[in-house]
N, C-alpha and C positions, 0 to 999 in steps of 0.2 A: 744143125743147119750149117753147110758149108757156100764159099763165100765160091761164085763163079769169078773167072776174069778173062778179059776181053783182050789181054797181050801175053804170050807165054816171055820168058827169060830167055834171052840169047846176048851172044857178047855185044852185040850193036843197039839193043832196046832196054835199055838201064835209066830209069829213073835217078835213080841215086847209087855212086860209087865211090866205095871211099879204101885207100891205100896207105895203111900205116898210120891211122890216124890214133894220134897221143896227146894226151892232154895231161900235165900235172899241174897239182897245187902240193905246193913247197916238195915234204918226201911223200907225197900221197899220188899217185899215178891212177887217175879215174878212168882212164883212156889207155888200153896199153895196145896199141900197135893192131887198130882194128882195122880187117878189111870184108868189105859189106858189097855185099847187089842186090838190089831191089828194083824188078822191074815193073813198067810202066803198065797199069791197071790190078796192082798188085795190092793184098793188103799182106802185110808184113808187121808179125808181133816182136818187139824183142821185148824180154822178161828177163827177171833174176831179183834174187833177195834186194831190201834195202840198200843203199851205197853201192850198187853192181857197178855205177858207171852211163846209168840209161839214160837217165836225166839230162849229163852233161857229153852225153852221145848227140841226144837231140839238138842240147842247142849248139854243138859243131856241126851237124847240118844243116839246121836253117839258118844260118850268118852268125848269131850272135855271141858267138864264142870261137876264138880264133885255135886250132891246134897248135902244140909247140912241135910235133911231127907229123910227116903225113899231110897227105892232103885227101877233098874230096869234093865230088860231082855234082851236084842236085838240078836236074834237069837240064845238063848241060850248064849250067854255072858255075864258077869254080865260089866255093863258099867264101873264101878272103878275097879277092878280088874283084869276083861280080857280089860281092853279098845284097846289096840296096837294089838290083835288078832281079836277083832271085828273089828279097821279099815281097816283090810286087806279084810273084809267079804260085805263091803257096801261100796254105792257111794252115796257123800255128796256135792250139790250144793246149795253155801250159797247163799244170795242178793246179795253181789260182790262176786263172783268167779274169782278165780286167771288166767286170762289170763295174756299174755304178748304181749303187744302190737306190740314188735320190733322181734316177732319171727309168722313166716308162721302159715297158721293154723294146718298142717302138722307137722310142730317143736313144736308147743301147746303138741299136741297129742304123739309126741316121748317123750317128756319132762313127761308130766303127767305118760306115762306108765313106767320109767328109774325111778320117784319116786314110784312106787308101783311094782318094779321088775316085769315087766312083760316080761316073754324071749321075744326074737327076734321071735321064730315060732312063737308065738301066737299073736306078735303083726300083724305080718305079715297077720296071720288068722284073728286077730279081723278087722283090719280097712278098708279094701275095706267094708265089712260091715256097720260098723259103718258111714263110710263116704257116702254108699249109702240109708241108712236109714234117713239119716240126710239133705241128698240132698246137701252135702258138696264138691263131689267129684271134682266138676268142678272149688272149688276157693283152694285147697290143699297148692297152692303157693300165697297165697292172705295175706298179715301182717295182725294181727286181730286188727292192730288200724284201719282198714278198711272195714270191717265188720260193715252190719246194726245189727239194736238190735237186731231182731229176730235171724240173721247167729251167733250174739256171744253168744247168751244163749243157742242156738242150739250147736257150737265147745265144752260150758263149758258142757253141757250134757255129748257128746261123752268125753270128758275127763273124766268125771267121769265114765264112763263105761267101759273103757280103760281096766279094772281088772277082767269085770264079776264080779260084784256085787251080792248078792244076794239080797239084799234090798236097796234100794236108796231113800234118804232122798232130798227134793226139799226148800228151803225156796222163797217162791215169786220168782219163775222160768221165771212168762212171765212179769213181773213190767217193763213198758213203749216200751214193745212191741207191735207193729201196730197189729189190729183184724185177719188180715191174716199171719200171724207169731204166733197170738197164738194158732188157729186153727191147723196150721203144726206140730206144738210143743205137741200138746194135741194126735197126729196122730201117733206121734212116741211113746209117753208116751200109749196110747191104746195097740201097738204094742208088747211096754218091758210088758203090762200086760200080752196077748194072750201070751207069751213065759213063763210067772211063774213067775217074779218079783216079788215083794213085792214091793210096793209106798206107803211112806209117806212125802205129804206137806202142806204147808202153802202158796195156792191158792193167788195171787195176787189179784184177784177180784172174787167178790162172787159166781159168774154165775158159776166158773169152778167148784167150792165147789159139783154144782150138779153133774158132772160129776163121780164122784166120789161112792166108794159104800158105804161108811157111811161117816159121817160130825160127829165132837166135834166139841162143841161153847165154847171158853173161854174168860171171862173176868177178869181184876183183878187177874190173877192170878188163877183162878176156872175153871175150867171143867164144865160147865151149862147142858149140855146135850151132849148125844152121841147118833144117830141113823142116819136109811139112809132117803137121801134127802127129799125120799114120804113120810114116816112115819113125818116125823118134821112139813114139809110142811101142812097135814093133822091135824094136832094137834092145826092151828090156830085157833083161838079165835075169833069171831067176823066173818064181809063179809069185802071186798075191794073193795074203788073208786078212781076212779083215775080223779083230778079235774085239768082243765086249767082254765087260766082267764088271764086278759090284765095284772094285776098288780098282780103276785106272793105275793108279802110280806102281802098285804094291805088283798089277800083272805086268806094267811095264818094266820090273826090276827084274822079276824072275824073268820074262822072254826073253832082253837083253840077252841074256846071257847060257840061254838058251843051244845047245850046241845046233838043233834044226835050224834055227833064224838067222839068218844071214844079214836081217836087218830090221830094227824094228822104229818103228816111228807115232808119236802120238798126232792125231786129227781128232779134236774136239774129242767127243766121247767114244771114240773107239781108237784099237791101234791099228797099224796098218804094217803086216809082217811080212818080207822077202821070205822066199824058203826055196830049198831045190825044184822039189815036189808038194804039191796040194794033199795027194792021197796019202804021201806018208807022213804028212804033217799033222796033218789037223786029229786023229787020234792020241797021239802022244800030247801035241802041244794043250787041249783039252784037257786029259788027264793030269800032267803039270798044273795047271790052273787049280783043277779041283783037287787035289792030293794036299797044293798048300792053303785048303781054307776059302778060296773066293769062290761065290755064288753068283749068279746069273749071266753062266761061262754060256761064250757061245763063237763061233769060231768059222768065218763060211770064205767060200772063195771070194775074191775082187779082182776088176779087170785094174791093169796101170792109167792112172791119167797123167797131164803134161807131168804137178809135179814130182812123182813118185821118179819119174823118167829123170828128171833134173837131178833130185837128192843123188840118184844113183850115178849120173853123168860127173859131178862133182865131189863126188867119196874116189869114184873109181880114177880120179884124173888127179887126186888130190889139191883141187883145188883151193 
């Protein structure tokens, strides 16, 4: 499922712009001299390993972290400047979002809107809403220390939405939410698209990344690449197989080293092999397997997803 949107990117319809933006703590450089566009009904994933820098991406565009270079846009706001006007403009769901355990989901939701003054009419209009979008309606009176993972990253949503948002910021929105809770979650996110939203996050896991209408990879700090999914995806290098065997570590030592493999990777119980070609691959590298000993060799093709596209983006860039 891919995400429609209701504005294409041109240089005048930019949600969010940012030029040079840097950010360090002490010798560590989180931020190195990013420049970004993200337009307006756009949803826009940026991903990359742990300590990429994504985290502390986000909170230099919604205010609360100031750049030591660079500046940047966010609906026409300059983030140092107008910050306090721009958070009135956008809804910010960090990694922990601020529930309260000892208050309804209901109380969540009046609490949240009494900090972004949102009158009594409108709260009254937004949350049958909210609450039916969310699939919330039926736990209202439910404490959120009671709440599964999927129902609390869902209330911290509706919390954030509480103000009509124009753009809403996600860091790892579904992180240790069960596959059917992320799936809901991604339903309702489709939903604030088809309405005009503007989405920008930082995807829990990689798969949602496609979901998405364009992906930045960052490492280190860097911006590596910005396009959408098929485009990136397209631009791999090499073919993919996807090898089983009884003893993972022992096929992973021999393919390494492999002179066919051009790259080998483990994902859970299989590896995942670059090679020139498929056809001249998988006989030989087969054989190898079986010649040293391992059984329940098996060796087929695979197409690339985002991260196969990454690993190779950053060996080839040496990042």
């Amino acid at each position: 499922m891919t995400a429609s949107r209701t504005h294409s990117p041109s240089s005048s319809d930019q949600a969010i712009r940012a030029q040079g933006l840097t950010r360090r703590f002490g010798s560590l450089t989180a931020v190195d001299h990013l420049d970004l566009e993200v337009a307006y009904g756009e949803a826009f994933a940026l991903v990359g390993p742990d300590a990429a820098g994504k985290t502390t991406t986000m909170r230099l565009l919604v205010g609360i972290m100031d750049p030591d270079e660079g500046r940047a846009e966010v609906l026409g706001f300059d983030t140092v400047k107008d910050s306090e006007r721009l958070k009135e403009q956008i809804g910010y769901m960090p990694q922990r979002f601020g529930l309260y355990d000892d208050l309804t989901v209901a109380e969540n939701i009046v609490f949240y809107a009494d900090i972004y003054q949102v009158s009594r009419a409108e709260r009254d209009r937004r949350l049958p809403e909210l609450l039916g979008f969310s699939n919330l309606t039926p736990f209202t009176d439910r404490l959120a220390r009671n709440l599964s993972g999927g129902m609390r990253q869902k209330l911290g949503l509706v919390c954030a939405l509480i103000h009509t948002p124009r753009l809403l910021f996600l860091d790892e929105p579904t992180f240790g939410v069960d596959p059917v809770s992320r799936r809901e979650f991604w339903e309702i996110l489709y939903r604030l698209l088809g309405g005009g939203l503007t989405i920008f996050l930082s995807p829990a896991y990689m798969d949602e990344a496609e979901r998405a209408h364009r992906v930045g990879l960052m490492h280190h700090g860097r911006l590596l690449v910005v396009d959408t999914p098929k485009a990136i995806k397209s631009s791999f290098s090499g073919e993919l197989l996807e090898a089983r065997a009884s003893d993972l570590w022992a096929a992973r030592k021999l393919l390494s080293s492999h002179p066919l493999v051009q790259q080998c990777l483990a994902m859970g119980d299989r590896l995942m092999l670059t090679v020139a070609s498929r056809t001249q691959a998988v006989e030989p590298l087969t054989e190898a397997l079986t010649q040293a000993g391992l059984t329940e060799v098996s060796i087929a093709p695979a197409e690339p997803n985002l991260e196969d596209l990454f690993v190779q983006i950053v060996r080839r860039q040496g990042a």
